[in-house]
PASE-836543 format. One line per field, with one value per residue: residue in three letters; x, y, z of N, C-alpha, C in turn. Coordinates in pm, 1 decimal, decimal comma, padded with zeros to 6 digits. Atoms other than C-alpha are relative to their C-alpha. Example, Ala and Ser with C-alpha at 12.3 -4.5 7.8 and 13.67 -1.06 7.14 Angstrom:
// residues 2
residuo: ALA / SER
nX: 00089,0 / -00082,0
nY: -00119,0 / -00119,0
nZ: 00000,0 / -00006,0
caX: 01230,0 / 01367,0
caY: -00450,0 / -00106,0
caZ: 00780,0 / 00714,0
cX: 00090,0 / -00077,0
cY: 00120,0 / 00109,0
cZ: 00000,0 / 00073,0
***
This chain:
// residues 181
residuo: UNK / UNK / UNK / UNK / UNK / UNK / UNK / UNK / UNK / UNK / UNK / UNK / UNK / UNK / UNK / UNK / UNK / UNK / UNK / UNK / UNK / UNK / UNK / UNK / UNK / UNK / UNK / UNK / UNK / UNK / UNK / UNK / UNK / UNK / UNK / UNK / UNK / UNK / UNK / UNK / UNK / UNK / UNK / UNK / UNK / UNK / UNK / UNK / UNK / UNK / UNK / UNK / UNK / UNK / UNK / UNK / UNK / UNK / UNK / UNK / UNK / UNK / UNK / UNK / UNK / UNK / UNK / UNK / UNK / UNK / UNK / UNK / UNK / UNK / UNK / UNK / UNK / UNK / UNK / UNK / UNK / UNK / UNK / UNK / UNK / UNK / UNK / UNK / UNK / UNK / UNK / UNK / UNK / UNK / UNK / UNK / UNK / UNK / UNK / UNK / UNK / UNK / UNK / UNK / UNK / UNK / UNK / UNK / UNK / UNK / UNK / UNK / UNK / UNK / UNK / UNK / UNK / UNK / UNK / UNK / UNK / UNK / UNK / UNK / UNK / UNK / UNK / UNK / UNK / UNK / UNK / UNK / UNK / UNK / UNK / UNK / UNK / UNK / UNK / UNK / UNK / UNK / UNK / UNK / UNK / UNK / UNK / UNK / UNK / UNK / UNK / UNK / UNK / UNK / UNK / UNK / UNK / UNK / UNK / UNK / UNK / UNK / UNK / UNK / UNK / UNK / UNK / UNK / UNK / UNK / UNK / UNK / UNK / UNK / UNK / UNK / UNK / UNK / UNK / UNK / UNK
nX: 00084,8 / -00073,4 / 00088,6 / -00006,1 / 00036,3 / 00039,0 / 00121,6 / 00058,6 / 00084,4 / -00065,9 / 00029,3 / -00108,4 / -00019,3 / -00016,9 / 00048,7 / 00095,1 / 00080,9 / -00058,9 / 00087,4 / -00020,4 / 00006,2 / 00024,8 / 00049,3 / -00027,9 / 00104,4 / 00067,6 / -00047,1 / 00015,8 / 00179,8 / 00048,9 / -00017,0 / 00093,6 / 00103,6 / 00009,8 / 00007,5 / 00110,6 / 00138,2 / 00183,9 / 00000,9 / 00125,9 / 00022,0 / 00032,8 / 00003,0 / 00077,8 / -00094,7 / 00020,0 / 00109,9 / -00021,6 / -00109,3 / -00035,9 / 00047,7 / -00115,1 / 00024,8 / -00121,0 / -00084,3 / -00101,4 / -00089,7 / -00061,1 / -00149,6 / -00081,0 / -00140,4 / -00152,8 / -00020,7 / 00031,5 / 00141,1 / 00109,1 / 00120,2 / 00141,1 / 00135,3 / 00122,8 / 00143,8 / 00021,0 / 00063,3 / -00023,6 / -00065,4 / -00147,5 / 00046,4 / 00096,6 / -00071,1 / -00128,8 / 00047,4 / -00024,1 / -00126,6 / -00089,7 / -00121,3 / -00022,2 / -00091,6 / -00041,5 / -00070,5 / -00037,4 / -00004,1 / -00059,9 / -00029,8 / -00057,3 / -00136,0 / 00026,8 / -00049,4 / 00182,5 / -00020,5 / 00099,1 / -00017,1 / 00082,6 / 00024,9 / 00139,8 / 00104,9 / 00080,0 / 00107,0 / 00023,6 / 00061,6 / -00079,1 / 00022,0 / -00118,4 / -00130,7 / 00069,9 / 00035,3 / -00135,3 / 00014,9 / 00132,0 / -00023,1 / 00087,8 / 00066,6 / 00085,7 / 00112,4 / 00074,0 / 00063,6 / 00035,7 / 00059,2 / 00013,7 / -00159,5 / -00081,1 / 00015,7 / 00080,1 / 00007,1 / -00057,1 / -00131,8 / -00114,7 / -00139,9 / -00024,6 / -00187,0 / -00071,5 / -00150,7 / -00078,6 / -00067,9 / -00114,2 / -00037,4 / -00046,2 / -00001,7 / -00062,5 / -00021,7 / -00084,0 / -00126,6 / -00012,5 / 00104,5 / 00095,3 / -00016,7 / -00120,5 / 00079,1 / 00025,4 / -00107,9 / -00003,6 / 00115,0 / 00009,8 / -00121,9 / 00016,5 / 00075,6 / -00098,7 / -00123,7 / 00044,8 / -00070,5 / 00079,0 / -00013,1 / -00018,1 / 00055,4 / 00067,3 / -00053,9 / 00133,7 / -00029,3 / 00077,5 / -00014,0 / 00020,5 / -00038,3
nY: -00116,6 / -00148,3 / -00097,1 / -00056,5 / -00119,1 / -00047,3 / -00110,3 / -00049,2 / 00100,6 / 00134,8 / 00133,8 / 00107,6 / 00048,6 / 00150,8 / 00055,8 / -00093,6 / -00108,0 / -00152,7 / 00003,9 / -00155,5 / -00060,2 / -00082,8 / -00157,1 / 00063,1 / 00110,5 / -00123,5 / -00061,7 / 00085,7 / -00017,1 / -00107,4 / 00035,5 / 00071,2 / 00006,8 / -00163,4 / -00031,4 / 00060,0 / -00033,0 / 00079,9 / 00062,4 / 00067,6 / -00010,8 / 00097,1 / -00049,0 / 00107,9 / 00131,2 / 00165,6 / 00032,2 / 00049,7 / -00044,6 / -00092,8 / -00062,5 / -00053,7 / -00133,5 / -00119,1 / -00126,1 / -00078,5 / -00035,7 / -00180,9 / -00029,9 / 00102,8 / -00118,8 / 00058,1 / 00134,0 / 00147,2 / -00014,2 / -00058,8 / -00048,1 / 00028,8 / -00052,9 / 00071,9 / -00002,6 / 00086,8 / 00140,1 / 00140,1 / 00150,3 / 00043,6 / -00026,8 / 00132,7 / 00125,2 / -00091,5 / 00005,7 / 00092,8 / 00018,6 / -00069,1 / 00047,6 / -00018,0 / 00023,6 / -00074,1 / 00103,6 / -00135,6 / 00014,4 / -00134,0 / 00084,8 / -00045,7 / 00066,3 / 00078,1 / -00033,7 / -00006,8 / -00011,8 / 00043,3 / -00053,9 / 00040,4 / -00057,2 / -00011,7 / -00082,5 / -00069,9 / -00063,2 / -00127,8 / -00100,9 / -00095,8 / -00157,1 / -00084,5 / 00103,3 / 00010,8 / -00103,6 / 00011,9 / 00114,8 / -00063,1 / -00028,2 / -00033,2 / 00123,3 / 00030,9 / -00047,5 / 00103,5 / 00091,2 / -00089,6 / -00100,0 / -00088,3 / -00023,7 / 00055,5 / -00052,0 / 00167,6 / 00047,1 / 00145,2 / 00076,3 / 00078,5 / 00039,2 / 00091,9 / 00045,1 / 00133,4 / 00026,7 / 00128,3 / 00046,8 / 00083,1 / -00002,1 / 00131,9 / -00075,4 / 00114,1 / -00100,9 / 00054,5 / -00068,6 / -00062,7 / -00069,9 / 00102,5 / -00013,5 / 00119,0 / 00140,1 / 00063,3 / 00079,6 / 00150,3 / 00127,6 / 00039,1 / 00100,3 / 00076,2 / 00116,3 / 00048,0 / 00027,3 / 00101,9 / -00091,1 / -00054,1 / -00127,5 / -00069,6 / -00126,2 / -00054,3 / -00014,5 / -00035,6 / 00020,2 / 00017,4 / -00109,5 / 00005,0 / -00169,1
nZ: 00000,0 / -00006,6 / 00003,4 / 00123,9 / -00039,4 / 00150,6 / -00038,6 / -00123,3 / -00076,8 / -00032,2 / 00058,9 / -00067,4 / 00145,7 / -00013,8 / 00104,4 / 00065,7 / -00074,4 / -00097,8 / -00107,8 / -00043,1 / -00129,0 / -00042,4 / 00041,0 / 00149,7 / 00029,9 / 00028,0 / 00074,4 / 00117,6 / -00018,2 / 00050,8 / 00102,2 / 00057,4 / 00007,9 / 00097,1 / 00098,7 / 00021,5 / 00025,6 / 00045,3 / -00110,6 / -00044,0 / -00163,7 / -00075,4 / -00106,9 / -00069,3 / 00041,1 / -00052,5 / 00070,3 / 00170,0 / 00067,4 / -00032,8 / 00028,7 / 00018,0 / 00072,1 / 00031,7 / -00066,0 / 00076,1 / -00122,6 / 00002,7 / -00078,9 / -00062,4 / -00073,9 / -00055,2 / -00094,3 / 00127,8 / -00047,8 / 00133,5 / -00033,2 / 00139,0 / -00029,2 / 00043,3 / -00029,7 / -00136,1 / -00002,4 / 00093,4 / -00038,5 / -00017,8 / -00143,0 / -00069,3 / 00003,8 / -00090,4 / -00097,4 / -00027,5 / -00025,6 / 00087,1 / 00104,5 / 00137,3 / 00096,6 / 00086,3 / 00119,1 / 00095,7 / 00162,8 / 00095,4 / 00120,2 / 00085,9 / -00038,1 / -00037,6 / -00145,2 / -00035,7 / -00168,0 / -00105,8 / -00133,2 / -00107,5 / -00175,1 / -00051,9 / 00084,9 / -00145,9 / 00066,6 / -00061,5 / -00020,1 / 00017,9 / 00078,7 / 00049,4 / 00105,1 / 00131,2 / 00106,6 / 00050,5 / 00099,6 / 00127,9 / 00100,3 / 00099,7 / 00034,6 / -00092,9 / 00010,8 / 00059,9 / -00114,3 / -00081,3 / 00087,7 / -00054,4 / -00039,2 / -00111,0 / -00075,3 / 00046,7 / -00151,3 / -00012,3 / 00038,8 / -00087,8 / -00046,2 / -00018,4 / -00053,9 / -00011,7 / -00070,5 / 00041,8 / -00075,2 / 00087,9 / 00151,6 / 00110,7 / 00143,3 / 00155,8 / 00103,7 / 00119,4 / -00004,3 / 00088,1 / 00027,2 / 00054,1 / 00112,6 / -00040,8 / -00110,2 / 00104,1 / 00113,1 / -00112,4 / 00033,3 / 00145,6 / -00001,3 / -00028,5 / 00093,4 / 00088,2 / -00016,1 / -00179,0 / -00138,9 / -00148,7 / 00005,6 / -00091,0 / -00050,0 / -00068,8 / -00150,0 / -00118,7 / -00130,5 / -00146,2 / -00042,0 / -00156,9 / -00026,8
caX: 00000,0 / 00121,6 / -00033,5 / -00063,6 / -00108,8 / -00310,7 / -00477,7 / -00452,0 / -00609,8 / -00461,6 / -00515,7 / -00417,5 / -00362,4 / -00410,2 / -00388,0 / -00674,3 / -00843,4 / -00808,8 / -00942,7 / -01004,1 / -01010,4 / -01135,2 / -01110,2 / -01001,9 / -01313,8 / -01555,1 / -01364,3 / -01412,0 / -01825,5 / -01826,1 / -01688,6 / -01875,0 / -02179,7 / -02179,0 / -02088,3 / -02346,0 / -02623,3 / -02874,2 / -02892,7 / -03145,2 / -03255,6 / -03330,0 / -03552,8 / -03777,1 / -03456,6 / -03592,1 / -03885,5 / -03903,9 / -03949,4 / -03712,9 / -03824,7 / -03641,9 / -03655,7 / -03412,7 / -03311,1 / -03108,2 / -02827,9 / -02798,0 / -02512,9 / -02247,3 / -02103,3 / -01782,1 / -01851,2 / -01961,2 / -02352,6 / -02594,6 / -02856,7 / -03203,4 / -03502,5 / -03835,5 / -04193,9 / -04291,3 / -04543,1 / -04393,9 / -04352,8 / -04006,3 / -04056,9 / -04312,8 / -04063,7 / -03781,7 / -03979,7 / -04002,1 / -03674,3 / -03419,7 / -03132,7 / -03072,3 / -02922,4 / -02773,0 / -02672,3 / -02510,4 / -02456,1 / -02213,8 / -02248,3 / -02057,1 / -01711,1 / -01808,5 / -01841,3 / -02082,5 / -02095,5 / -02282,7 / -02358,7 / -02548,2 / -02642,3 / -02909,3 / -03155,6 / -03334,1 / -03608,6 / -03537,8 / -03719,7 / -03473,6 / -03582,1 / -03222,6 / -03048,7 / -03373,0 / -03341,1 / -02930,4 / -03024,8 / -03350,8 / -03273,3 / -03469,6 / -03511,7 / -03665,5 / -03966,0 / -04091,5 / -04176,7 / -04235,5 / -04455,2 / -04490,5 / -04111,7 / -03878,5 / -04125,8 / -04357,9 / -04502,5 / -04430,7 / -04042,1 / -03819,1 / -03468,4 / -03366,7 / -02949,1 / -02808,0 / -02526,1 / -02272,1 / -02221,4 / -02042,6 / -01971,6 / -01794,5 / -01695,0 / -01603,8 / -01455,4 / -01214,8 / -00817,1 / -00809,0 / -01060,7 / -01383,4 / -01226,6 / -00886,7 / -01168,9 / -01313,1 / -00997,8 / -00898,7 / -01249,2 / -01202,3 / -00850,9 / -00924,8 / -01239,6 / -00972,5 / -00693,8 / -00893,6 / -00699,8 / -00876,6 / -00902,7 / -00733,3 / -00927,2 / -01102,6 / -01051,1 / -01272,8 / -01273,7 / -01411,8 / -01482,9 / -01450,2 / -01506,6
caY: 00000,0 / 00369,2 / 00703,0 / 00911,2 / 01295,5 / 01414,6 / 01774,6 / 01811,3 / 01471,2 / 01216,3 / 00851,6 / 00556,6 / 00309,4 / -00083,9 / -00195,0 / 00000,3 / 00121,4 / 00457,0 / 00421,4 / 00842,6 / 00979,2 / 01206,3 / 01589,0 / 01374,5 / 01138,1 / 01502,5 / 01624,4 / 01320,3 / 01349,8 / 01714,3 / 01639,6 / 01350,1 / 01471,4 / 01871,2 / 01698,0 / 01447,0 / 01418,0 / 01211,5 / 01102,9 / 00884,5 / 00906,5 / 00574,9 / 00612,9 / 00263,4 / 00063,7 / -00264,8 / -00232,9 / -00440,2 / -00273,1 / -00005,6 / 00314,6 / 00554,7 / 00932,0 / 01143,0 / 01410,7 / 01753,0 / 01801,6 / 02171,9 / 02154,7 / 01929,6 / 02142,0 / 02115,1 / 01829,9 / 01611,1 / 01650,3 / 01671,5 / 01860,6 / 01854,7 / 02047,4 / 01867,9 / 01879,6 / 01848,2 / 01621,6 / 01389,9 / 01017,3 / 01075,5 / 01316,4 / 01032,6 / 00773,0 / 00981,4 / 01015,1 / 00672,2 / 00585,8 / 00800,1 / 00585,0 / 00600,9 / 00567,7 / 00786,6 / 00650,5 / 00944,7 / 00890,2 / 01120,1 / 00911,3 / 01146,5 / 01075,7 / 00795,8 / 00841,9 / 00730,6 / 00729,1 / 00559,3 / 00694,3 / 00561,3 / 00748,8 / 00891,5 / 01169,1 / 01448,2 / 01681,9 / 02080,0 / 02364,3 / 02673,2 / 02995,3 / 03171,9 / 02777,4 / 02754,2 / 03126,3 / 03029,2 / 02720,6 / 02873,7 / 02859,0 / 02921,7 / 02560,4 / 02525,4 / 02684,2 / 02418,5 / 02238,2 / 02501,7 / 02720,0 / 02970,1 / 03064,5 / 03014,7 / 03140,5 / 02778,3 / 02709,7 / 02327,2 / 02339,3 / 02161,4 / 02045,0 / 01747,6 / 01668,0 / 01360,6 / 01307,8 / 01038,9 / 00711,4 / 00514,8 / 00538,4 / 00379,8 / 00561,8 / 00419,0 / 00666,6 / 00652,0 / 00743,2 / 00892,3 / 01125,4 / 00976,3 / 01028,2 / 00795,8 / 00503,5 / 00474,4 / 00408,6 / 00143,9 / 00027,2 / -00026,8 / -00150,0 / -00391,9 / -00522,3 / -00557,5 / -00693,2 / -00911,1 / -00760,6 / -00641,2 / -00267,4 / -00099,1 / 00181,0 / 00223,8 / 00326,6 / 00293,7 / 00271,7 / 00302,4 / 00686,5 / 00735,1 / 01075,2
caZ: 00000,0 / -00065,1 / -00074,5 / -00402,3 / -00393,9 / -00714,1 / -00715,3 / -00353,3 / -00272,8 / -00087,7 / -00209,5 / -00023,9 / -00368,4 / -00344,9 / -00713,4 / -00899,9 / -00554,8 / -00384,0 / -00046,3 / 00039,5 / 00388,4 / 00587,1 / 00391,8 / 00077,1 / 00085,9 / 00143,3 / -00132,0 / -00395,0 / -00255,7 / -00325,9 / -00686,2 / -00794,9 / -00666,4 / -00806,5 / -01120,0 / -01155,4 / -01409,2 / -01236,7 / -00857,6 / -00729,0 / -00369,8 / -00168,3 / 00106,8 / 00311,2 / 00264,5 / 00423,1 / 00195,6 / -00164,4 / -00450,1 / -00342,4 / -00316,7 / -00522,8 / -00733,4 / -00931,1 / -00712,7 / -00798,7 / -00511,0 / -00388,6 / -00192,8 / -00082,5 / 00243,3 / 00436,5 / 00643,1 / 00299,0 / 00427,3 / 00073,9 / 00085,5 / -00120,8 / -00165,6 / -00133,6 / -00061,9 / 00301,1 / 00204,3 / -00019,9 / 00021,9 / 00054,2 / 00387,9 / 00511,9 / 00456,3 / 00631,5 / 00927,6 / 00963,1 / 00904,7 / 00817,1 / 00657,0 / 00308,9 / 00015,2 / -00253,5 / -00637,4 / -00831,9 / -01215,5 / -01457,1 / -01778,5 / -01953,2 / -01761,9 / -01627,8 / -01280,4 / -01037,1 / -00632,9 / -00373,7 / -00048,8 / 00258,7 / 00571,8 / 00742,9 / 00595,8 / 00858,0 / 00745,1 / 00812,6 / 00825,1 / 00770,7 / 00573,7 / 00550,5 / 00398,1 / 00166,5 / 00035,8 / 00022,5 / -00209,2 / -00423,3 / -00748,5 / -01061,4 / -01135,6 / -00808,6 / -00893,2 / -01101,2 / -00784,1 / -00603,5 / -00773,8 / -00478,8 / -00500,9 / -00228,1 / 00002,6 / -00084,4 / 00285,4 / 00149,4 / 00086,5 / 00331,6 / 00371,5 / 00322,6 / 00513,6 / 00428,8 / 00631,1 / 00476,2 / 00677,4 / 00369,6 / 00035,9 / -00266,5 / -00592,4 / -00949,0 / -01185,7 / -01507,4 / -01440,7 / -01777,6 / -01909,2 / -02120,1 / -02479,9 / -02338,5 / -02149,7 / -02465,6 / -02712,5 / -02376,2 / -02423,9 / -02811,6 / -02775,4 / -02513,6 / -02727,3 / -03009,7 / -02894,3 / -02551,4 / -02319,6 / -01999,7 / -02004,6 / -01762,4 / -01674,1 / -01402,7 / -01006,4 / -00708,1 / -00373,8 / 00009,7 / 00125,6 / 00506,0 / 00657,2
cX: 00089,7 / -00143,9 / 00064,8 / -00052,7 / -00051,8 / -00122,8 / -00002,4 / -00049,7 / 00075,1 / -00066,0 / 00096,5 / -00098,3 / -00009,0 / -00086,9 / -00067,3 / -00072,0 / 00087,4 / -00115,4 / -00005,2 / -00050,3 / -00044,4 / -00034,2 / 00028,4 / -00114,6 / -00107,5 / 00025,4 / -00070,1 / -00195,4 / -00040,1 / -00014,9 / -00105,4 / -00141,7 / -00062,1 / -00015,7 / -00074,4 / -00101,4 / -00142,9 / 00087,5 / -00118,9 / 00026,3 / -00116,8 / -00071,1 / -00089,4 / 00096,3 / -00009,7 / -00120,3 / -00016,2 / -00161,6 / 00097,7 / -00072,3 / 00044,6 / -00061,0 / 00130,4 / -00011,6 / 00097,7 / 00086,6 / 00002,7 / 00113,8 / 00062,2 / 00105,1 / 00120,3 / 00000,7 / -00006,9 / -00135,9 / -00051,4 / -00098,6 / -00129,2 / -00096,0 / -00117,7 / -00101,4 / -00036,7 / -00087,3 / -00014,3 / 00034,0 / 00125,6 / 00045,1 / -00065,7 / 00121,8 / 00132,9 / -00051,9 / -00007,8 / 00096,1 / 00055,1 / 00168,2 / -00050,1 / 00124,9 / -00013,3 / 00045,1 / 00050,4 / 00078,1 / 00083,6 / 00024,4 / 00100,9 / 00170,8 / 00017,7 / 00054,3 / -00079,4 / 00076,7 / -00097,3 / 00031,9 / -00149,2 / 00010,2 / -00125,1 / -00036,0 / -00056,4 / -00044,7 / 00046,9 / -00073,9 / 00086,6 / 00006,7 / 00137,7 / 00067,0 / -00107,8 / 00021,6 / 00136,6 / 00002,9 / -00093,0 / 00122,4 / -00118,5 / -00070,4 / -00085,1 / -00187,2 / -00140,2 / -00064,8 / -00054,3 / -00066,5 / -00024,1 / 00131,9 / 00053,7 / -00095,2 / -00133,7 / 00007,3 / 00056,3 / 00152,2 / 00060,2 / 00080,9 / -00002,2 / 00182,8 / 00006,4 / 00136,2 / 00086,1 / 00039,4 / 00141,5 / -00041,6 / 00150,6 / -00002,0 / 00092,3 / 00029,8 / 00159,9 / 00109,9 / 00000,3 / -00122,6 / -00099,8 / 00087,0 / 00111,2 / -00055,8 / -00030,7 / 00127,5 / 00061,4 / -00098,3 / 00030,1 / 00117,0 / 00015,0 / -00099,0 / 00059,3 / 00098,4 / -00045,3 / 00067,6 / -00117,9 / 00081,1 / 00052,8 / -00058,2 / -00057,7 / 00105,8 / -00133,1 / 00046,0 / -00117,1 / 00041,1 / -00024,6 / 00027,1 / 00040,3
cY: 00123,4 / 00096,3 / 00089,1 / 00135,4 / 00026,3 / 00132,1 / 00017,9 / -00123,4 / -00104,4 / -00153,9 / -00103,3 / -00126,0 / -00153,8 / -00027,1 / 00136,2 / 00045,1 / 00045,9 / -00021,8 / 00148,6 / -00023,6 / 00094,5 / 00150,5 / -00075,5 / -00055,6 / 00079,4 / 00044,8 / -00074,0 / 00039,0 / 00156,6 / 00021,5 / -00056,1 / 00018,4 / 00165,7 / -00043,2 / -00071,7 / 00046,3 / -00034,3 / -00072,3 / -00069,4 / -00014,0 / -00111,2 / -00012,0 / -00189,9 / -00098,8 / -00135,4 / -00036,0 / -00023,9 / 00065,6 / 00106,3 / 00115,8 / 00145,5 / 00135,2 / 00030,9 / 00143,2 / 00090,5 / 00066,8 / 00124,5 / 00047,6 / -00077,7 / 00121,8 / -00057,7 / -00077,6 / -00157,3 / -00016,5 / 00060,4 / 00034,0 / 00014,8 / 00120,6 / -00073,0 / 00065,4 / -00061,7 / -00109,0 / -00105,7 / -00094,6 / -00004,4 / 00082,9 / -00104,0 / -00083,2 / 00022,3 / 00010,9 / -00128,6 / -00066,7 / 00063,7 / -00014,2 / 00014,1 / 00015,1 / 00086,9 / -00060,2 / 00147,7 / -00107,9 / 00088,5 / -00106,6 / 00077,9 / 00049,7 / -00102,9 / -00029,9 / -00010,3 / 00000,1 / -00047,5 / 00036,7 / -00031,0 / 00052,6 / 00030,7 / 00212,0 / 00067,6 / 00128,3 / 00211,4 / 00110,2 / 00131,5 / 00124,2 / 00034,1 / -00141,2 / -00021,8 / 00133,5 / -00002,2 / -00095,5 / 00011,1 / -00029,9 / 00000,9 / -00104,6 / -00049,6 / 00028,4 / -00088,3 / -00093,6 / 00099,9 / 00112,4 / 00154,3 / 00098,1 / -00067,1 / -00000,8 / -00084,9 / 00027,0 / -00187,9 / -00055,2 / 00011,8 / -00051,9 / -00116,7 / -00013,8 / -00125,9 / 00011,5 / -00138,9 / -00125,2 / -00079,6 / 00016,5 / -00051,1 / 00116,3 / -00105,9 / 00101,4 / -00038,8 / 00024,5 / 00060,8 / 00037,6 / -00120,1 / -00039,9 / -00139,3 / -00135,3 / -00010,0 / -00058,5 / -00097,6 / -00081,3 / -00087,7 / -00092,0 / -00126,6 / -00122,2 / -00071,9 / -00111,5 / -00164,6 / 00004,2 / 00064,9 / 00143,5 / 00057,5 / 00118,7 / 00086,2 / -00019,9 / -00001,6 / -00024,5 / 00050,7 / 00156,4 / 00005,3 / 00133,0 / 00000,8
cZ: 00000,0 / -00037,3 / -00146,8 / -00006,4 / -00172,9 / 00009,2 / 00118,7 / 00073,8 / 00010,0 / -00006,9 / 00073,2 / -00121,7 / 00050,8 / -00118,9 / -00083,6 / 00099,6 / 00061,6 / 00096,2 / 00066,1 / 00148,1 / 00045,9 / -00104,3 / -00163,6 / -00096,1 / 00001,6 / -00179,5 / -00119,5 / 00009,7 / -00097,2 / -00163,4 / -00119,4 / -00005,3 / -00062,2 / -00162,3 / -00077,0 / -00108,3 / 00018,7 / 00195,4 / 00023,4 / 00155,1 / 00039,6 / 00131,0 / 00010,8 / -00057,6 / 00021,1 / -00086,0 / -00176,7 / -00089,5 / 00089,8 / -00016,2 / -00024,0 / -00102,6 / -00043,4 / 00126,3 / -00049,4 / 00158,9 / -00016,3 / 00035,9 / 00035,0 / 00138,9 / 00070,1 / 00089,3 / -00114,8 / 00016,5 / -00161,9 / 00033,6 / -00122,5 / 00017,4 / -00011,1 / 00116,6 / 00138,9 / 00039,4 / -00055,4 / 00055,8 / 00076,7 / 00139,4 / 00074,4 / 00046,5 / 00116,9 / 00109,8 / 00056,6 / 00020,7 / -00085,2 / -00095,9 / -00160,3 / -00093,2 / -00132,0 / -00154,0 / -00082,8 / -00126,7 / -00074,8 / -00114,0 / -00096,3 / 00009,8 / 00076,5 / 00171,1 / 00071,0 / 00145,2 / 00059,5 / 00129,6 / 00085,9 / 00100,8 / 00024,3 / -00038,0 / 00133,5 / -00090,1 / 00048,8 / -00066,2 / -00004,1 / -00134,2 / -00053,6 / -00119,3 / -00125,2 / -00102,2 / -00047,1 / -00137,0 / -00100,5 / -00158,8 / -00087,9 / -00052,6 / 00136,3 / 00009,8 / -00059,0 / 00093,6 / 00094,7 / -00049,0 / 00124,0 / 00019,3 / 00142,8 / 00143,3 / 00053,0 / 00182,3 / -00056,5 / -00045,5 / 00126,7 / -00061,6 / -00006,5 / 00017,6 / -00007,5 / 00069,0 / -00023,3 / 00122,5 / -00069,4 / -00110,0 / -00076,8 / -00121,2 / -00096,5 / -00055,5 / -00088,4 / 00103,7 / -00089,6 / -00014,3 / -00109,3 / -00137,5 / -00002,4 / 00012,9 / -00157,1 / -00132,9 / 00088,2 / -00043,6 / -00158,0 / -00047,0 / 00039,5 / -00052,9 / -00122,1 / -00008,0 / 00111,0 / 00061,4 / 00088,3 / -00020,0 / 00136,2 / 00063,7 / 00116,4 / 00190,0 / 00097,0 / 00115,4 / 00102,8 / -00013,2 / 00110,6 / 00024,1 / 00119,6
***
């Protein structure tokens, strides 16, 4: 095992995984999940089918805590009240980059962090503006997560991919690992 400094972020390396740490393993969250085009949010985890939505992250802040906007009386409030674990799936098909994250979910109420997080696309759910008596907070707070993403950019993964289908060679490409905050 060794550690690998790239951009600022420390990587402890075994093979093709990077197991991140503490401000490293925030860091990779804040990343993957800003640059996301598609999260899905996991809420009645003991309950089959799953029960799951796209979601649009507002914030990733400096503890690694995601934050949401939703409807205080959606399913997915209900469900959170009941139990508040959950699960995160973030998606970036277009550098191939995804993230999973499991912790626990808590409902707030906070005027000044909703009028910090408003945006313009919010409205669409919120037709009253920011000022919607039904928008709440949703804090995920990370207990564990897992990321997959290229080493080389997409344009590189794919001439690997094309090479390796060529040639049958196993593509080298990819990295993942355990995130612990």
């Amino acid at each position: 095992m060794r550690w690998f400094v790239r951009e600022g972020i420390k990587e402890q390396i075994m093979g093709d995984t990077k197991n991140l740490i503490s401000d490293e393993a925030i860091e990779k969250i804040k990343h993957l999940a800003e640059s996301a085009n598609t999260c899905h949010f996991v809420t009645a985890l003991t309950k089959l089918p799953l029960s799951t939505r796209p979601m649009a992250t507002q914030k990733v802040d400096e503890d690694g805590s995601l934050w949401f906007m939703s409807d205080k009386n959606s399913s997915k409030n209900h469900e959170i009240q009941n139990d508040n674990r959950v699960q995160l799936f973030y998606s970036n098909q277009s550098s191939y980059e995804y993230l999973s994250i499991s912790g626990t979910a808590e409902i707030i109420f906070d005027k000044k962090l909703i009028d910090e997080m408003w945006s313009s696309i919010a409205k669409a759910w919120f037709t009253e503006g920011k000022d919607d008596p039904a928008i709440s907070l949703v804090k995920v707070t990370p207990e564990e997560g897992y990321y997959w993403d290229t080493k080389n950019n997409k344009m590189i993964s794919l001439i690997k991919i094309a090479a390796a289908a060529v040639t049958g060679k196993t593509m080298d490409g990819g990295v993942e690992g355990k995130l612990n905050i």
